[in-house]
C-alpha positions in Angstrom: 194.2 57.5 -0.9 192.3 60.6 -0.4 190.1 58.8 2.6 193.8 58.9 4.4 194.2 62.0 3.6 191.3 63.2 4.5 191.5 61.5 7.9 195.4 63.2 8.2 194.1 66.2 7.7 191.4 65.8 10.2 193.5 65.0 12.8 195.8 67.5 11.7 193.2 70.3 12.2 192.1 69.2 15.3 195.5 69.2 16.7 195.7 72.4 15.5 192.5 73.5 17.2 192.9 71.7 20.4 196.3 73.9 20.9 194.7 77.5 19.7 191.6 76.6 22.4 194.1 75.5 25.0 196.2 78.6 25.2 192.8 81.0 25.2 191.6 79.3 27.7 194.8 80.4 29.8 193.3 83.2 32.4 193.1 86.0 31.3 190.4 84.4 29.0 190.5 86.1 25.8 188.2 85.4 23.0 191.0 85.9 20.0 189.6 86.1 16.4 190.6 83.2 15.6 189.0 81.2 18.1 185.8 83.3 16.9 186.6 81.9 13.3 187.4 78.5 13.9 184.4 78.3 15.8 182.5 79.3 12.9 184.1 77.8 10.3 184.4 74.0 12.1 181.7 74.3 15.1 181.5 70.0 15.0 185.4 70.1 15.5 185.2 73.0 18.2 182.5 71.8 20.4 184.0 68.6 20.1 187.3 70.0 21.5 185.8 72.0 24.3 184.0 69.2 25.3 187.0 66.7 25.9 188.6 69.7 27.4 185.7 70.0 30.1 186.4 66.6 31.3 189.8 65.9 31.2 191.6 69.6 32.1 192.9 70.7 35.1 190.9 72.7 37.6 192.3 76.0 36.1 191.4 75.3 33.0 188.2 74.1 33.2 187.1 77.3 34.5 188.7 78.8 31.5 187.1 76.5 28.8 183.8 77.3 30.7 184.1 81.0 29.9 185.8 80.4 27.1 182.6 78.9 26.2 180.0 81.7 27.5 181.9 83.8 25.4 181.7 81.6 22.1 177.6 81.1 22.5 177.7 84.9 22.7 179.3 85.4 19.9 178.6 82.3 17.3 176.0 81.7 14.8 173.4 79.2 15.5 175.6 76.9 13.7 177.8 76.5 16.5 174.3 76.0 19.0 173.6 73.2 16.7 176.7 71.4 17.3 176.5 71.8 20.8 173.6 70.2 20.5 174.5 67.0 19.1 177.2 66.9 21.0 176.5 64.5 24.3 179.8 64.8 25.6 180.3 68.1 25.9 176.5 68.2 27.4 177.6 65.1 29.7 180.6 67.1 30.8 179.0 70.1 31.9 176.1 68.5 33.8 178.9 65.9 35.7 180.5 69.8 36.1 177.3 71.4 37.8 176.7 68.1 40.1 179.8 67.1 41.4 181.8 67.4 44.3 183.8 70.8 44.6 187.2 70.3 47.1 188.9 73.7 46.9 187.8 76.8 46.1 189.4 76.3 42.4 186.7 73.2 41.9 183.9 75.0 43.7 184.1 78.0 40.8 183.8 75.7 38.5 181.1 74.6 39.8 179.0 77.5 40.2 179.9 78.5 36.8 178.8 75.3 35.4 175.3 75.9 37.4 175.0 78.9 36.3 175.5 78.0 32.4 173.0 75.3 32.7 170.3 78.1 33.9 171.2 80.5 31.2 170.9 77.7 28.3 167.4 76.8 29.7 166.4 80.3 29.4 168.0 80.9 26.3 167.7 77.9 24.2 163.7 76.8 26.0 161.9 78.2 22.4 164.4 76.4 19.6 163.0 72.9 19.0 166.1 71.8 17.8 168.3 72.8 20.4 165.8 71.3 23.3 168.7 69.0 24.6 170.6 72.2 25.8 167.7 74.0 27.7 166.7 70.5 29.2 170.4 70.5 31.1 169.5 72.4 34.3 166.9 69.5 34.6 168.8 66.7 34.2 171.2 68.0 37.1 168.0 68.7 39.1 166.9 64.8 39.0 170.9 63.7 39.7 171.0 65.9 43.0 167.4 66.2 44.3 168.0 70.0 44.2 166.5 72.9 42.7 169.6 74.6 40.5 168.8 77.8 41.6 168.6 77.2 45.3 172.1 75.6 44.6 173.5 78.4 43.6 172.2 80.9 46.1 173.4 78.3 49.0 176.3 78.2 47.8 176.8 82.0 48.6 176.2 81.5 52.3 179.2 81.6 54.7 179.1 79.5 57.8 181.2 80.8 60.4 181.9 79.4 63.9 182.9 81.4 66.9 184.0 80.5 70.4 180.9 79.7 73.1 179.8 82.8 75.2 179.5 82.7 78.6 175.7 83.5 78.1 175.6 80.6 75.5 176.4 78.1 78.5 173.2 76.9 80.4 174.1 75.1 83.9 171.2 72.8 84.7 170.8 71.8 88.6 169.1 68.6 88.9 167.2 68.1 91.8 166.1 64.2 91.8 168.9 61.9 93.0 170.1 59.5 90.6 169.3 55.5 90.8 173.1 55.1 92.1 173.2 57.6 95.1 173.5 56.7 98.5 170.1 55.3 100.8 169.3 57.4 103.6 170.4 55.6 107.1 168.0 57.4 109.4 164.7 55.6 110.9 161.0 56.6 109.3 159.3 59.0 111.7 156.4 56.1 112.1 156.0 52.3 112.6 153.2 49.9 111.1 151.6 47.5 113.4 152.3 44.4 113.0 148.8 43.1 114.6 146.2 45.4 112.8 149.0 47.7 110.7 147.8 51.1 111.7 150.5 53.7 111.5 152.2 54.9 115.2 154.8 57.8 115.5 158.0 56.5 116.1 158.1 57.6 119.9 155.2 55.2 120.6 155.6 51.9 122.4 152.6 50.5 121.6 150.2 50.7 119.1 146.9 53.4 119.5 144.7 51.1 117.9 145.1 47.9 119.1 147.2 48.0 122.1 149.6 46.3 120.6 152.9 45.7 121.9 155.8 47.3 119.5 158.1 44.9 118.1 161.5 46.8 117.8 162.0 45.0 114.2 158.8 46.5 113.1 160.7 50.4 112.5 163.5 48.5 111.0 161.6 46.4 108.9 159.4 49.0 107.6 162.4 51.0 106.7 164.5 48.4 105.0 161.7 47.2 103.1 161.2 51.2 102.2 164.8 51.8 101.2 164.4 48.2 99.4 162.1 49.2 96.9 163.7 52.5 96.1 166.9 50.2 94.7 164.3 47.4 92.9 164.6 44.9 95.9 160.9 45.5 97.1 160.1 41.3 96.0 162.8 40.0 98.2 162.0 42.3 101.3 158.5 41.9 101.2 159.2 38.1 100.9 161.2 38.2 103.5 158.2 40.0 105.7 155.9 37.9 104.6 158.0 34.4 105.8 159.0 36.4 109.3 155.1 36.7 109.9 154.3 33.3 109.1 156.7 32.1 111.5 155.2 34.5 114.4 151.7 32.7 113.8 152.7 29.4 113.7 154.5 29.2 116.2 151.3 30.2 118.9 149.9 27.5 117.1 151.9 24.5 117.7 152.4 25.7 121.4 148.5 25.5 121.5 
């Protein structure tokens, strides 16, 4: 019988606790004297509460649980540090707090007040063997983001802000190489190869200076074709193409012969 009761009467303070916590958490946050009592009277049952609270309230009153707690270490005995201290969820809560995402400016102060916290508790509480768990928070969100805390928090003071281009902001560039799809040039090279010893003539040349050689009218086409060819990655099949004509020119001497 009195294990019930004791349990009813748990539950009943609780309740009790959870609703005085609740409505000083309400902005603006006011540290009442009862708060400041309960807190020292039942700091198990309290952190317990404010712990839940962290990670189940709405935005607005997260931020008010969170100073609502600055304002309790401030105040509280060591009794109340303790507690905190054995208290994973609330520990859990405020590292998930410092780590997450922040959409809205609401979220985003809750944030940076939850960074900040963890800082102050590994400054404060870094000496107290027994409350090691609370000064060892800022590193536990360092290892879950990659991030130094601090460097966190001073980023997180730096505006961005985007304005229209300039028009000395806007660099023209001019290229001057024509691209691999622009048009082949259609006039004649200004010389001719020979095709007997293929010495190079100027194009008004009939024959060639070095040889004597007769010019073959193809010889200025072919030269150019075979040019413009290998600009467009045809250079094989001209040259081929050369190559056969030539053959054809000597053999046929031959079998006249």
């Amino acid at each position: 019988m009195d294990f019930f009761r004791r349990t009813f009467n748990n539950i009943k303070l609780r309740l009790h606790i959870s609703k005085v916590f609740q409505e000083a958490s309400k902005y603006p946050v006011v540290l009442s004297p009862e708060c400041l009592e309960l807190a020292e009277s039942y700091p198990a049952i309290v952190a317990a509460v404010i712990g839940d609270s962290l990670g189940k309230s709405s935005t607005l009153h997260v931020y008010g649980y969170l100073l609502l707690l600055e304002k309790l270490v401030n105040s509280c005995s060591s009794a109340f540090h303790s507690a905190m201290a054995q208290n994973c969820a609330l520990q859990e809560n405020l590292v998930l707090l410092a780590t997450g995402r922040a959409d809205g400016a609401e979220r985003r102060r809750s944030r940076h007040l939850a960074r900040l916290t963890l800082l102050e508790y590994s400054r404060m509480f870094a000496d107290v063997p027994e409350l090691r768990s609370l000064a060892t928070l800022a590193t536990a969100a360092e290892q879950r983001t990659g991030r130094h805390l601090l460097r966190a928090i001073v980023l997180e003071n730096k505006s961005v802000r985007i304005i229209e281009p300039r028009p000395q902001d806007i660099v023209v560039f001019s290229p001057t190489e024509s691209t691999a799809g622009s048009a082949v040039q259609t006039e004649l090279p200004a010389v001719w190869p020979c095709s007997i010893c293929t010495s190079m003539n100027r194009r008004s040349d009939e024959s060639c200076l070095a040889c004597g050689a007769t010019r073959n009218k193809e010889d200025g086409a072919l030269s150019f074709l075979k040019k413009s060819a290998l600009s467009s990655g045809m250079g094989d099949h001209v040259g081929t193409c050369t190559e056969s004509k030539s053959n054809a020119e000597m053999a046929g001497p031959a079998a006249d012969g």
